[in-house]
N, C-alpha and C positions, 0 to 999 in steps of 0.2 A: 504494500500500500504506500502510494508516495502520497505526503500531505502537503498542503500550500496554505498562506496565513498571507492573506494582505490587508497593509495597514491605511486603512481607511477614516481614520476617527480625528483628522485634524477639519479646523475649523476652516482654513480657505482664504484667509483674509486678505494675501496679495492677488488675488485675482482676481476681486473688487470689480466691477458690479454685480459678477456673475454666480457668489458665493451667499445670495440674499435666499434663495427657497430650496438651494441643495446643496448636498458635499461634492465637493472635484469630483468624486469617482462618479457622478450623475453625469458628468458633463458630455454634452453629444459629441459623439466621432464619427463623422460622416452616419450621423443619424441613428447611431448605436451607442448605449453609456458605458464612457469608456471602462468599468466595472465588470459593463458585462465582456467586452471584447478580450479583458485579463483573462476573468472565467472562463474562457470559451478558449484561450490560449493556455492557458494552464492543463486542461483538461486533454487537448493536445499532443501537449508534451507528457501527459503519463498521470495524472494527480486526479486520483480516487476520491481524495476529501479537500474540500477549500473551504478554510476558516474567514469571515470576512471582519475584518473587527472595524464597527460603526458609527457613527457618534448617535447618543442617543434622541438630539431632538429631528433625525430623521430618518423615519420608520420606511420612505421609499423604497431601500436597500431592500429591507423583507420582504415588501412586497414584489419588487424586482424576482425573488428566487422563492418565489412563494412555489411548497411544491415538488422543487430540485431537491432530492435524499441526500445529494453531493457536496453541498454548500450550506453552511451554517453562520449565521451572521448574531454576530454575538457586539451588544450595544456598550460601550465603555464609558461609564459617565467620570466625568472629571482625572479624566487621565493628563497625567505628568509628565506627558512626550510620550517620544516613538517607541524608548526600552519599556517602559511603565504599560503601555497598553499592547505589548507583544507579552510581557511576560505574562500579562491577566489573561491575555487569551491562548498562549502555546498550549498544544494539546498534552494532554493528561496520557502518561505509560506507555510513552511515542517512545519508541528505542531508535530510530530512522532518522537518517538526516531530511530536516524542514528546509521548505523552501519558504524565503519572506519578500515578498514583494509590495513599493509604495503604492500605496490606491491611487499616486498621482502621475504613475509615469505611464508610456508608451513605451513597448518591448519589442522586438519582433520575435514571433512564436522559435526559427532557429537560433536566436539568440538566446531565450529560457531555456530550452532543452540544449544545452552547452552548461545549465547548469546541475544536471541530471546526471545522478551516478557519484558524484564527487563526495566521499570518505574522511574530508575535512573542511573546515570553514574556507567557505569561496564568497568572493562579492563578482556582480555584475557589473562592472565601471563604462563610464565613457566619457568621451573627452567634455570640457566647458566649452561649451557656444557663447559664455558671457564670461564677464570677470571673474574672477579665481572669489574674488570678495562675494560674490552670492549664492556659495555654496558651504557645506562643509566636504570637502576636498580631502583629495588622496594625489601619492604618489604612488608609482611600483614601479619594480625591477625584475628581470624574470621571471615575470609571472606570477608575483608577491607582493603585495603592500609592503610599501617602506616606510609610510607616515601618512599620519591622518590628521590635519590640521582645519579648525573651522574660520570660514569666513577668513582666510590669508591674502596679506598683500601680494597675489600672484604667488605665493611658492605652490604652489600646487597644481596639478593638468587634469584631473576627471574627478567624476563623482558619480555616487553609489542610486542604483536602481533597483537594485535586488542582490538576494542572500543565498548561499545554503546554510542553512546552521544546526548544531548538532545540539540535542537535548544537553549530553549532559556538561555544557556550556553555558546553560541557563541563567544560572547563578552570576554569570558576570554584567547581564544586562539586569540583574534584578541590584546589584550595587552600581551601577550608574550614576555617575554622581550629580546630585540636580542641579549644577551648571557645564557646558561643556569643556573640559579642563585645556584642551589643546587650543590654545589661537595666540594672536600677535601681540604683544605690547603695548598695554589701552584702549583694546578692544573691549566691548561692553557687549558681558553676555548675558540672555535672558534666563529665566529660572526654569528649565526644562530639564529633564531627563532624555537622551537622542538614542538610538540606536548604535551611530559610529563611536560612544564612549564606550559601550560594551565591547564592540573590538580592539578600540586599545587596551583594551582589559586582558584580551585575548593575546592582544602584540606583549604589553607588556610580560604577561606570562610565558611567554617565550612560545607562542602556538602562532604558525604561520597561519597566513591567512591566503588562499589564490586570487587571483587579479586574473579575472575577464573579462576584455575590454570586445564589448557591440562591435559588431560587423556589419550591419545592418540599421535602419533609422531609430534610432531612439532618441526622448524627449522628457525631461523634465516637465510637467505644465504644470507651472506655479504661477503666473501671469498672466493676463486677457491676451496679449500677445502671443504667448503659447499656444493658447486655446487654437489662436487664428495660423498658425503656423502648423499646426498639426491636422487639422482641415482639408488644409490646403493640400496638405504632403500625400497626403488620404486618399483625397477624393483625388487627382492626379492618377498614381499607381493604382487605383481601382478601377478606374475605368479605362488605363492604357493597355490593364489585363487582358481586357474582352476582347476574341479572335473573331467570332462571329457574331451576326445577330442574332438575338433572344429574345422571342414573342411569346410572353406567357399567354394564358387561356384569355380570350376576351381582349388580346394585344391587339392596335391599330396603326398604319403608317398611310396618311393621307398620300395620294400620287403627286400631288401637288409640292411635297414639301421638298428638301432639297437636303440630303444628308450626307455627310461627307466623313463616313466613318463609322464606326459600330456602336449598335444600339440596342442594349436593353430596356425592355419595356416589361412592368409587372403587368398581373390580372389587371386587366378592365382600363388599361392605358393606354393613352393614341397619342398619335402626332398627326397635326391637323392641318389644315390647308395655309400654305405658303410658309411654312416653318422655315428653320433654315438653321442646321445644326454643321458646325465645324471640326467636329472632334468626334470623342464617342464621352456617352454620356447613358447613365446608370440612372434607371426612373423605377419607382416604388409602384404600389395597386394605384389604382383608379388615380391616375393623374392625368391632368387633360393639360396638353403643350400644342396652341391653336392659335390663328389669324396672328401669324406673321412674326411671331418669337423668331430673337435671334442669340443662338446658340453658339458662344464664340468658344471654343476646347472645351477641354474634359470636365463634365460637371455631374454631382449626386443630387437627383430629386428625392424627392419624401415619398411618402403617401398622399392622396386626398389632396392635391395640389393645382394649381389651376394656372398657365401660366399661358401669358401672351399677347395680344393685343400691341406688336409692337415695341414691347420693350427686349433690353439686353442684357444679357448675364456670360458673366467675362471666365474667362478658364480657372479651374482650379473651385471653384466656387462649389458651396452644400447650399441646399434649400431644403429646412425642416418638415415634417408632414402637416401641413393642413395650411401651406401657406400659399398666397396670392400675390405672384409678380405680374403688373398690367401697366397697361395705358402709358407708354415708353418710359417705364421706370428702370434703369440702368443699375445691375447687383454687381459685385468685384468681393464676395467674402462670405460672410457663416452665416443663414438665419437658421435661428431656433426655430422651433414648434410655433404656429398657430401668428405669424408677422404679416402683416399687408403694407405691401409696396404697390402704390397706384400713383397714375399721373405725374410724368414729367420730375421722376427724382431720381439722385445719383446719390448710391449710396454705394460708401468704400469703406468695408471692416466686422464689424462682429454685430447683431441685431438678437436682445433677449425672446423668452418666449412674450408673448401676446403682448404686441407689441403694435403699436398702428399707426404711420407714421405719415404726416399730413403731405396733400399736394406740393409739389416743389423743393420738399425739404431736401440738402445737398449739404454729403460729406465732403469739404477740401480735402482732398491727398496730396495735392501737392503744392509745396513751400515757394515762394518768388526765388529765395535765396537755396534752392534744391537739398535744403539738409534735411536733416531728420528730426521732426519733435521731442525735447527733451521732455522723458515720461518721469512720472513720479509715483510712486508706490508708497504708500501708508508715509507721505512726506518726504521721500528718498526720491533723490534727482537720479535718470538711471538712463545713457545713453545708449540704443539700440544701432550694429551695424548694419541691419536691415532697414533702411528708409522706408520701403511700403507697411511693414509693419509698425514701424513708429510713429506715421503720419494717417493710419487707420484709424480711423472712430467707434467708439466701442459702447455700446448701447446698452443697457441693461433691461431685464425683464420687467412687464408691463408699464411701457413707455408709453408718451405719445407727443408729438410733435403736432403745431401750427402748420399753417399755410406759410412757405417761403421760410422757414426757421433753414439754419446756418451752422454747420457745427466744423469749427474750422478744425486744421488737419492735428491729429493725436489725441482730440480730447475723449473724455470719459463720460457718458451720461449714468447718473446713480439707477437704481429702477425704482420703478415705482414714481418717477417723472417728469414731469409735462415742462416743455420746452414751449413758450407762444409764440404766436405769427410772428414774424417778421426778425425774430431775435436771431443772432449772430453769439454765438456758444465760442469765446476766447477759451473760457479755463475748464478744469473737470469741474459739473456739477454733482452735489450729493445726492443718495438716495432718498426718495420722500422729499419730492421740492419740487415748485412749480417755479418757473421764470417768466416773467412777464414783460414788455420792450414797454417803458415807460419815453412817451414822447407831448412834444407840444403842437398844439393844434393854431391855426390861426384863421379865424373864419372873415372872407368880406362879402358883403354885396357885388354881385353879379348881373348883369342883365344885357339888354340888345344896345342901350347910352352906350357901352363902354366901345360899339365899333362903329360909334357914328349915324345910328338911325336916328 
């Protein structure tokens, strides 16, 4: 029996707006949560039982695997970090090496089974995409950790995705010390218990630990950035897979339309008169793609979707189930569940669920001076080498915008609100806030005097 433990039970908070009505491991991946995509990779590679440890004010996760005799999700209220809420949930007279994997990361399935079979303590590493500083970081040598330092000025190149670890090792994350003892010289650490303290536990004991480093795409998503980066990578590769076309039962392709590449279609799905697809693109049940959509590369529809009337949606792009792109509204990025894009808007970057967003509203993506939006995170100024990603707009759930509102390039909208007509969005706003364009009116007299009759 191989067993698997993913740790699911943090609260989310840098990836703000998106962390208001679910956990990261909720969050959609090309329209599946990424939870369940772990699950479903895990299972995969060989693993009989998956422990999920969750935070307790959300019961989705249960519901998610309501059912599954394979998966147990086990709720952790008030946990002290990553070692604290693995120790509470490691299984019980396991003699077998565990596998531990973050509920926040992206793996690829031959990547996890590389961690499969291994007899002593292994990590999953891979290199930093961002500064050494927003991680807690590793070094290795031959295929060993040499040091584990949190949040370093640069001394360190990758960081930890997943585990194998051995029962009777337990002990060293259960004395994890509640701050994390390894970092730089006036660095200020939070009061948590981590999982990488339990392997220096392990280093210092003199028990190697393997280092293996992804061959394949993997992802930290700690950031609304992330989110939209991984999306992206997704729905890509998913749909450059497809060799042929795929007509499920009730599948339609108007003669009229104009496809330029492979196309899957679920039950009760068409493509409809004068469409005009560039890539190949991946469509869910009953979605209807009609009167004149233009389909520029590889894109993932939902379910129950309705899309067309003229408008454009750019490569790389997810459209959630039950959403409505129309009336030349131009997409470039992620909608959740259940977002209406209508009429004459350009929208470039991440859209929460139910979400409605007014005639003409329009994300800037790009800068006069071509740089990239300096993003900020719980206050922390944080430069992105990605420009489209920095200068993307990041919308939160049940939003809603005016007519003509403005959301210039990287900002943040909180969820839960309302953005008014006409307003020009400079900074991130909070969640629960409506904004409203306060202006001065000047009324005169008018009539036919003023041209001479």
């Amino acid at each position: 029996m191989y067993t698997a433990v993913i740790l699911a039970a943090g609260k989310g908070t840098k990836i703000w707006p998106y962390n208001s009505f679910r956990p990261k491991c909720l969050l959609p991946i090309v329209n599946i949560p990424l939870v369940k995509h772990q699950v479903d990779r895990l299972k995969q590679c060989g693993a009989t039982r998956i422990i999920i440890a969750a935070p307790t004010e959300h019961p989705q996760i249960a519901r998610l695997f309501a059912g599954d005799r394979n998966v147990e999700v086990i709720p952790t209220k008030d946990s002290r970090g990553t070692a604290d809420t693995l120790v509470r949930v490691f299984p019980e007279n396991c003699h077998e090496p565990v596998w531990v994997l973050y509920g926040d990361c992206w793996v690829d399935t031959a990547d996890l089974r590389r961690l499969k079979g291994l007899a002593s303590p292994g990590a999953l590493i891979t290199p930093h995409r961002e500064t050494s500083r927003n991680y807690i970081g590793c070094t290795q040598m031959d295929g060993k950790l040499t040091a584990i330092l949190g949040h370093s000025r640069d001394k360190t190149t990758h960081h930890f995705l997943a585990f194998t670890l051995l029962p009777q090792h337990l002990s060293y994350f259960a004395d994890a010390p509640p701050r994390f003892p390894k970092v730089d010289v006036g660095m200020m650490v939070p009061e948590e218990t981590f999982l990488e303290a339990g392997l220096l536990g392990l280093m210092d004991a003199g028990i190697p630990i393997k280092a293996i480093e992804t061959k394949g795409f993997a992802l930290d998503i700690d950031k609304p950035w992330h989110l939209l980066e991984v999306n992206t990578q997704l729905a890509l590769q998913q749909c450059s897979e497809l060799r042929d076309n795929q007509l499920l039962e009730g599948a339609s392709i108007d003669p009229s339309s104009k496809i330029h590449g492979k196309v899957r279609l679920g039950k009760g799905s068409s493509i409809g008169r004068n469409v005009i697809v560039e890539g190949n693109i991946w469509v869910g049940d009953n979605t209807q793609i009609d009167a004149g959509a233009f389909i520029r590369g590889n894109v993932v529809f939902g379910d129950h979707c309705e899309i067309g009337y003229g408008c454009y949606i750019e490569s790389g792009s997810v459209v959630g189930d039950r959403c409505k792109v129309l009336h030349g509204a131009e997409l470039s990025g992620l909608l959740f569940p259940n977002v209406y894009l209508y009429h004459y808007m350009e929208i470039a970057g991440v859209v929460g669920e139910n979400t409605d967003l007014g005639a003409g509203t329009v994300c800037g993506s790009l800068r006069f001076d071509d740089a990239g939006t300096i993003q900020r995170i719980k206050g922390r100024a944080e430069t992105l080498q990605d420009t489209g990603l920095a200068n993307a707009c990041y919308i939160g759930d049940q939003c809603r915008t005016g007519v003509n509102a403005v959301l210039l390039p990287g900002v943040k909208m909180g969820s839960s609100s309302v953005l008014g007509p006409g307003v020009v969005l400079y900074d991130d706003l909070e969640s629960n806030k409506m904004l409203l364009l306060k202006q001065d009116l000047v009324k005169k007299d008018w009539n036919p005097d003023k041209y001479g009759w």
